[in-house]
C-alpha angles and dihedrals in degrees: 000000000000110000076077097070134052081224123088091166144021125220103224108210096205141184102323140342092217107102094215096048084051094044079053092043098053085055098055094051094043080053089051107036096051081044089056094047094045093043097056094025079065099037086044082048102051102047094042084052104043127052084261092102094075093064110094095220084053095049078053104052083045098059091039087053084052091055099036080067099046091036093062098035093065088072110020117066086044086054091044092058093044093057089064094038111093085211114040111205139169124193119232097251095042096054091058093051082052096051093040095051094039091056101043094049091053096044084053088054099056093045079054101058092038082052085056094050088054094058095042085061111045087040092058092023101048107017097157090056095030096100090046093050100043100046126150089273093047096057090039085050094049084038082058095039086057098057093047093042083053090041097054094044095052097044097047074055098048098048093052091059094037083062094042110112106230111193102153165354097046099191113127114203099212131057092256143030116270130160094259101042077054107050086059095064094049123108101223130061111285098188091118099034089052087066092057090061100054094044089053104045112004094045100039088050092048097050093041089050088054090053103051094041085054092043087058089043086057083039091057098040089058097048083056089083093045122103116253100267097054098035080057098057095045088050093052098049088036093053088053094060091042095059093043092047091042093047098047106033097047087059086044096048096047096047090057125022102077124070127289101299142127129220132177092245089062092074087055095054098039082062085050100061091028112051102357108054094037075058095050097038085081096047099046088042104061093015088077097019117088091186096059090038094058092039087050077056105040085053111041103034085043103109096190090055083055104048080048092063090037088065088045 
């Protein structure tokens, strides 16, 4: 791949050039990164120790608190030790791995949550057929469906900037590789190739965004016949998947539906979907949710769970 550019490494900008805002900056995202690992370790932990695991929602939330950690670690420890380098490089090799992992992991993550309105759906919308739908094969099946559907997206991605032609200059503007910051650097004309990204990542955001956000909105209209106490309990676990879709497609959205281009607001909400919302996902799911809350409990206040582990 690269006896094809004059290129071996790329220079990433990142976040700042001022030491004390990285040195801060490192701290955040230490904050945030250690925050990430200990929320879905105990969320993991507490489904795959409780009888929540056979609930389809929670098998769900289990494999979305997997990705969330892949998904971020992709990015931030990389970001973390830039921000102490006084020159911050990536080899060739190294910043397509990157944008190919990066992009795999997060398009699992949105065939995820389109996985988990499904669910929600079929479960308020048809209650009756709900346990025969989403049996133990279906959600394997969607489980599988995700990581094609991730695998698809990144590679259509990868291949394009594996075939991209780099003669200089090699300097990213951004603290990790993505397509755009990419296609600036090529030395071709990238127009076209400009509209397949954002068919394949801006678009397809964008329209899964719109029907998940219509799918809720069924959702909604059918708990309105229900009586308080279950309309109550539909609302708090709906509430949860709202936020999270609202709070990690609209960055999404924003970052790549329009054409190649690159603005300094990029590099903030990419954080957002990134590190921010992976760091939020534990909070909005047990904050609302009495179920994970009393099996965060049951687990992790349970002494004999613990003297178990101990013998192990």
């Amino acid at each position: 791949m690269e006896d094809r550019n004059n290129v071996t490494e790329f220079i990433l900008l990142g976040l700042s050039t001022d030491k004390k805002v990285q040195i801060l900056c490192f701290l955040f995202f230490l904050f945030c990164y250690l925050a990430i690992w200990l929320g879905n370790l105990i969320i993991m932990i507490s489904i795959t120790c409780s009888q929540l695991i056979t609930q389809p929602m929670y098998f769900f939330l289990n494999c979305l608190a997997l990705s969330d950690l892949f998904y971020t670690s992709t990015v931030t420890p990389k970001l973390m030790t830039d921000l102490l380098m006084e020159k911050k490089v990536i080899s060739y090799k190294n910043c397509m791995t990157q944008l190919f992992m990066t992009h795999f992991f997060g398009g699992i993550e949105v065939f995820i949550l389109t996985g988990m309105a499904y669910d929600r759906y079929m479960a308020i919308c048809k209650p009756l057929h709900y346990a025969i739908i989403m049996n133990r094969q279906r959600r394997h099946s969607i489980l599988i469906a995700s990581g094609a559907g991730g695998l698809l997206h990144s590679l259509g991605l990868f291949l394009l900037a594996i075939a991209l032609p780099f003669c200089g200059p090699s300097e990213i503007d951004h603290y990790f590789c993505d397509v755009y910051p990419l296609l600036k650097l090529a030395c071709t004309d990238t127009h076209k190739i400009g509209f397949f990204v954002i068919a394949n990542s801006g678009l397809m955001g964008l329209v899964i965004f719109v029907v998940l956000m219509a799918s809720y909105i069924l959702i909604l209209r059918n708990v309105c016949t229900y009586s308080a106490e279950s309309l109550h309990k539909a609302l708090s676990t709906c509430s949860s998947h709202i936020t999270v879709v609202i709070l990690f497609f609209i960055p999404v959205i924003f970052v790549y539906i329009r054409p190649a281009t690159t603005l300094p607001e990029d590099k903030v909400f990419t954080l957002f979907y990134m590190i921010i919302v992976p760091m939020l996902n534990p909070l909005i799911y047990t904050l609302r949710n009495m179920e994970m809350r009393k099996s965060i409990r049951r687990v992790w206040c349970n002494k004999r769970f613990w003297e178990g582990r101990l013998m192990i």
